[in-house]
C-alpha positions as CSV (number, residue, x, y, z in Angstrom):
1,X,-29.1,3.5,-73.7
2,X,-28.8,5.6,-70.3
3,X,-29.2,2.4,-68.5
4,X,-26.4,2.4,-66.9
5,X,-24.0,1.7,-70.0
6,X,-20.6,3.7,-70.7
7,X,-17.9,4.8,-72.7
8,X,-14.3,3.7,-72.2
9,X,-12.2,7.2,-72.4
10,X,-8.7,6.1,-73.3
11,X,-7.2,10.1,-73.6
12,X,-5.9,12.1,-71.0
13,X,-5.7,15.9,-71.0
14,X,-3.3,18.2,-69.5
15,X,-3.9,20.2,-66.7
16,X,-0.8,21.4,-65.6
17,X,2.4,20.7,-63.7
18,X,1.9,18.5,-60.2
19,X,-2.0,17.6,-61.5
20,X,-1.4,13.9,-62.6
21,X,0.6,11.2,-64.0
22,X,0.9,8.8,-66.7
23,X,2.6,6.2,-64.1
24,X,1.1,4.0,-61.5
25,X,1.4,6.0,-57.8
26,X,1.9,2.9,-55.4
27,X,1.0,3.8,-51.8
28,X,2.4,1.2,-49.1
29,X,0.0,0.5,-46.1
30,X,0.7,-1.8,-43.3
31,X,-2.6,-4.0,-42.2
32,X,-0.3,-5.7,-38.8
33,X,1.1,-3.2,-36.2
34,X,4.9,-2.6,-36.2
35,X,6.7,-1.7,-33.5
36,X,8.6,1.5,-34.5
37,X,12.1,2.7,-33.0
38,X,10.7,4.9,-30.3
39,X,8.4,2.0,-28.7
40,X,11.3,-0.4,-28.2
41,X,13.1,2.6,-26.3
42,X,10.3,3.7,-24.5
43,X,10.0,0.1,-23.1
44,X,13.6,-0.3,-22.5
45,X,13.2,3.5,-20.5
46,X,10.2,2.5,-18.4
47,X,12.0,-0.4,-16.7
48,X,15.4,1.3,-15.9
49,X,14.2,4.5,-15.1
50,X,12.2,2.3,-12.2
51,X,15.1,1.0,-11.1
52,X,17.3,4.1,-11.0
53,X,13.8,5.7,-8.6
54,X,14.1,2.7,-6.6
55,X,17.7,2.6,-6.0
56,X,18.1,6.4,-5.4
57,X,14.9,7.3,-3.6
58,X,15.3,8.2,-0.5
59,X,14.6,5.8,2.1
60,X,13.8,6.2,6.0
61,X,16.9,5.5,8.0
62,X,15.2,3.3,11.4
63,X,16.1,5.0,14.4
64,X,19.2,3.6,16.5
65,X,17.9,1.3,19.1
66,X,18.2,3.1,22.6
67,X,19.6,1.1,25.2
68,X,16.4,0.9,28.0
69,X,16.6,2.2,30.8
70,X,15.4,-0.5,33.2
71,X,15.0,-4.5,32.4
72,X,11.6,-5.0,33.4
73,X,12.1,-8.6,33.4
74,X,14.5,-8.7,36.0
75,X,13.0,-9.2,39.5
76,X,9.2,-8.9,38.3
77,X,8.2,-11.8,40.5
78,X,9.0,-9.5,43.7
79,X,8.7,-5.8,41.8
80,X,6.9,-4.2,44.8
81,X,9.8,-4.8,47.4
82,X,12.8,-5.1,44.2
83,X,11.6,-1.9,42.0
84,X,12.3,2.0,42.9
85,X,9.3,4.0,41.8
86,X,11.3,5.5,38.9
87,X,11.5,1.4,37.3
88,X,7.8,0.5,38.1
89,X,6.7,3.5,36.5
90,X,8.6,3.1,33.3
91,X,8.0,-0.4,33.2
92,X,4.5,0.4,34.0
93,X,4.5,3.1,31.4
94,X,6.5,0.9,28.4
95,X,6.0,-3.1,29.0
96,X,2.6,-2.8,31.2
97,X,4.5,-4.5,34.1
98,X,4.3,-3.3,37.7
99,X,1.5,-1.1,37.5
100,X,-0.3,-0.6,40.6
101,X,-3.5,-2.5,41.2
102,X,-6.3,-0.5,41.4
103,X,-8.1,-0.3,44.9
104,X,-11.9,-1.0,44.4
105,X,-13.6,0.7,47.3
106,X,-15.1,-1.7,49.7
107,X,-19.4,-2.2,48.7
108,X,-20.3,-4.7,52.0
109,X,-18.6,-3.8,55.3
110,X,-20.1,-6.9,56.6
111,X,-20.4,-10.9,56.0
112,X,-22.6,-12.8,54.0
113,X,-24.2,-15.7,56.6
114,X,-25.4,-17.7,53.7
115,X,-27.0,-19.9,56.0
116,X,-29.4,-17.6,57.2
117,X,-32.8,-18.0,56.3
118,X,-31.9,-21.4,54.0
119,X,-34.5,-23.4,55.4
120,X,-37.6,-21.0,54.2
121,X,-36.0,-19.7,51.0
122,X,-38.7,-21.4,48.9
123,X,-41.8,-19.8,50.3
């Protein structure tokens, strides 16, 4: 004895009310997850609240097209002679057409002779 032998107690004694019962307490748990109430509406919410935010936020409105007020297409081949100063310079401004050429100042006043001093380039 007292190795690890026991006694089978087959009485019970009262303690008072609420402190144990003769019957078998059965206690239900779920081992797989079950998808409650409140999860299916929550997923049914997500999707239609997106589309009610998509269909009532507001949007940007594009800005009416404003007639131009010079076809920079028209005449470009002659724009010097054709174009006013007020159409170059807005087509200058907007399309990049008829902008005035830069002048690029003059480096050499005088000609090349590139045959000069051919025959002895060498040595």
């Amino acid at each position: 004895e007292g190795h690890g032998s026991y006694i089978q107690n087959t009485s019970m004694d009262y303690i008072g009310p609420g402190a144990g019962a003769y019957e078998k307490e059965v206690h239900v748990t779920y081992g797989a997850f079950r998808c409650r109430t409140c999860c299916i509406f929550l997923l049914l919410l997500v999707p239609i609240l997106s589309l009610l935010a998509f269909w009532l936020w507001p949007r940007r409105t594009p800005a009416p097209a404003q007639a131009e007020a010079f076809n920079c297409f028209a005449d470009y081949e002659n724009w010097r002679n054709a174009w006013n100063e007020a159409k170059a310079n807005y087509c200058c401004e907007k399309a990049g057409r008829g902008c005035p050429q830069p002048e690029y100042p003059e480096y050499h006043k005088f000609e090349y002779n590139c045959h000069s001093g051919y025959s002895n380039w060498f040595f």
